[in-house]
N, C-alpha and C positions, 0 to 999 in steps of 0.2 A: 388274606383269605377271609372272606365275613364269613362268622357263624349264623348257623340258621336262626330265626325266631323260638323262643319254647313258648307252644301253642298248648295250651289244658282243652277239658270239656268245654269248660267255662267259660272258656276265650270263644270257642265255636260255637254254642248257645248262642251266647250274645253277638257274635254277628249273623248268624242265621236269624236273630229278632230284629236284630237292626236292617236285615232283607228284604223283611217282611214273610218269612215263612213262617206260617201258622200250622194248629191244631187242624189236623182230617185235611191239608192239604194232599193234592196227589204229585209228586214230583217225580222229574224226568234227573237224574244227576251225571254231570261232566265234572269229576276231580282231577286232581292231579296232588297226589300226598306229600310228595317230596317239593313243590310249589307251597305248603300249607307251611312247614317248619318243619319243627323235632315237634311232635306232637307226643303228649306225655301217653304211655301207656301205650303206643302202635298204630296204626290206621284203624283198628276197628275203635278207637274212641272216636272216630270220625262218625263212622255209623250209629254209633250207641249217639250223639249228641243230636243227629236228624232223628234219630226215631224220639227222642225227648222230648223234642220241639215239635215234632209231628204228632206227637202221642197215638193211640192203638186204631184211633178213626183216619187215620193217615195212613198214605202209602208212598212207597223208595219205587223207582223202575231205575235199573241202570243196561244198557246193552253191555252183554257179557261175551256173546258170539261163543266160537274154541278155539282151543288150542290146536296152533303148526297147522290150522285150514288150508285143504289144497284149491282155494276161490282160481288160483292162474295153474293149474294141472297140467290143460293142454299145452300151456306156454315153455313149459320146462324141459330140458335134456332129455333124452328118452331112458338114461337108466334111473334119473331121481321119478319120475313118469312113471316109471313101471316099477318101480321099492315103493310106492302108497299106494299104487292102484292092488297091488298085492298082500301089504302088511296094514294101510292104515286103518287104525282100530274104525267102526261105526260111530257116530254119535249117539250120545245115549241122555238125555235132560236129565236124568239122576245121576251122573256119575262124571261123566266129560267135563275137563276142567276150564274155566274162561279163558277167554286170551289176556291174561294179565302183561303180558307183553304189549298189544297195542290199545287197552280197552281200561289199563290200570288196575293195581292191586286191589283194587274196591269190589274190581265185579266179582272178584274168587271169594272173596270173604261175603258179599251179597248172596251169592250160590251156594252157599253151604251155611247161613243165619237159617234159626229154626223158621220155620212156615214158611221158606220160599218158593216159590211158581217159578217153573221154567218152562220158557216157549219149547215146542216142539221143533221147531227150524234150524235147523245147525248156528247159523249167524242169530244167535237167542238173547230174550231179550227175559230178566230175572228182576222178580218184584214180590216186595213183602209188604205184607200190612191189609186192610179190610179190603179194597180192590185189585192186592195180587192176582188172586184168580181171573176175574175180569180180563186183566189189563194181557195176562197172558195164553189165553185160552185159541185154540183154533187158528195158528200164525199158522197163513198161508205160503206154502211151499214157492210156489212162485208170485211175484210182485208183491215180494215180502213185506213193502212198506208202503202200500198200497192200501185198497179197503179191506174193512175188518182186522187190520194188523196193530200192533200193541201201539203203534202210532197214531193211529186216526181214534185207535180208544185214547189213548191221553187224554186225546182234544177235546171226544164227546165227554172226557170228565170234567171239562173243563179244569185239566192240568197243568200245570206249569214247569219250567225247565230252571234248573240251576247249574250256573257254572262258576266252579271251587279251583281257580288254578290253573284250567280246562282251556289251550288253547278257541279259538272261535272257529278253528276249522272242523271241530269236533263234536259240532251242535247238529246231532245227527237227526231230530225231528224235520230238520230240510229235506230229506231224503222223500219224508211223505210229500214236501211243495214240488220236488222234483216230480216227486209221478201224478200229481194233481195238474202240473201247468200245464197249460196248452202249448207247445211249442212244438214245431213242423221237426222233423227228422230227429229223434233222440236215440243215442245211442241206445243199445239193447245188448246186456251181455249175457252167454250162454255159459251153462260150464253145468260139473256135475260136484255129485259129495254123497258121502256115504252115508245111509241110513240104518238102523239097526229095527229090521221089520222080521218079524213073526221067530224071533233069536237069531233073523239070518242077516248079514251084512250086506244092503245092496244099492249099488252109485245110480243114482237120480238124476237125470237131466232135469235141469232148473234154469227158470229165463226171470228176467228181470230189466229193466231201467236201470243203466251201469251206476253202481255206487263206486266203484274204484276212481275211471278217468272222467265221471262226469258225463252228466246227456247230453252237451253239446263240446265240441272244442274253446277255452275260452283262454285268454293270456295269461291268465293267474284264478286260485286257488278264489272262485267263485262264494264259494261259501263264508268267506275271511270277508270281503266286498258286499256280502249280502248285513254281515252281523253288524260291523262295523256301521254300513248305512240303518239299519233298524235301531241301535245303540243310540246315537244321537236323534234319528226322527221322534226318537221316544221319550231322548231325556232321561235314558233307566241311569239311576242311581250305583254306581260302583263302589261296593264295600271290601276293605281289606280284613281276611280271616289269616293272620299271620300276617303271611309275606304272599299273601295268594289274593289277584283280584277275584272279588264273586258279584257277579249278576244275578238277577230272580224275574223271570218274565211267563209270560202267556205264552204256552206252545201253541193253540190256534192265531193268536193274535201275531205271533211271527212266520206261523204256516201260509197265513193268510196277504203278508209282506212279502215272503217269498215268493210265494207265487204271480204278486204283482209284479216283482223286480224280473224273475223272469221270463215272461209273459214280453215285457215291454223290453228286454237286453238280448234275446237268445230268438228274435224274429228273424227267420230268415236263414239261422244255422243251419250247418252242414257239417252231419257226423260224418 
């Protein structure tokens, strides 16, 4: 059995410099903590060493979403169906805890650092430092990742994405080339969630461009095939933090790749 790497501050400073991640950068973060080592002191020395390097003109955005989301409601059994359309709590941006389950322990500990901003949207996205506010203000209810969404802010901040660990299928600023590309028939998925309006709890019909199965049907895991080709067209540099690879790129400059790859691959789909 290998033992994990012991990863300090220190160790992640310096590759976060050797990234290229600087001061008043704005960063989009994909971790994965247990891909990092034993990291001395817990996952939030993960945080503590980006805000170091970022210092206080810098800003963290991680999607945190919530927790047990009922995104597939209509899909399920009809007594699990009817136990959350009756008991599940509202969503609340002050209180509702991340999905640390599929989104990583980082976003809970993101959501609860002092000065953090959370989007309004149930599937939310949580950011601290001089353009939290910014970056999370006014996430539109439907085509969430669409215009005006903490996505297309990244871009205009000219932000950039880092992935700590972070599978590539988890490079969620695609989501924005998905609803930017031109492409004939995309899927569209409908579904509801609860909101927590005027103290009262009330489920929302919400549409959007499918982030689950994907706009179009494709053979494999689209996203892994977009990163992968951007990765090498670009030549980006893969530094190891531990035992974890990490990337540092332009989220318009791969928003903008994406959307060529699917522009030119997804002609002609058929949801």
């Amino acid at each position: 059995m290998n033992e994990l790497p012991i990863v300090s501050k220190s160790d992640i400073v310096r590759g976060l410099h050797q990234l290229g991640v600087a001061a008043g950068d704005t960063v989009m973060l994909h971790s994965s903590v247990k891909r990092i080592g034993w990291v001395v002191g817990g996952p939030q020395i993960v945080l503590e060493a980006l805000f170091e390097v970022l210092s206080p003109s810098g800003t963290l955005l991680i999607f945190a979403s919530f927790e047990d989301d009922p995104y597939h409601l209509d899909e399920w059994p009809e007594p699990r169906r009817q136990a959350y359309l009756n008991e599940f709590p509202p969503y609340d941006p002050l209180s509702s805890r991340a999905d640390r389950k599929n989104m990583g322990i980082l976003a809970e500990y993101l959501r609860t650092w002092p000065g953090a901003h959370r989007t309004t949207h149930p599937f939310s996205y949580v950011a601290v430092g001089a353009s939290a506010q910014y970056l999370t203000k006014e996430h539109p209810l439907w085509y969430r990742d669409g215009f005006n969404s903490p996505l297309e802010r990244l871009c205009r901040s000219n932000g950039r994405v880092l992935l700590l660990g972070a599978p590539l299928s988890t490079v969620t600023i695609l989501h924005h080339a998905e609803f930017l590309a031109e492409v004939p028939h995309k899927r569209i998925a409908r579904y509801r969630l609860p909101l927590l309006q005027n103290n009262q709890k009330v489920w929302v019909d919400i549409e959007e461009f499918d982030t689950s199965k994907g706009i179009v049907d494709w053979p494999e895991d689209y996203f892994v095939t977009i990163m992968e080709a951007y990765l090498a067209a670009k030549n980006s540099p893969q530094v190891m933090v531990g035992d974890a690879p990490a990337y540092y790129f332009s989220a318009i400059d791969l928003v903008g790749f994406g959307v060529q790859w699917m522009e030119e691959h997804f002609c002609g789909q058929v949801s």
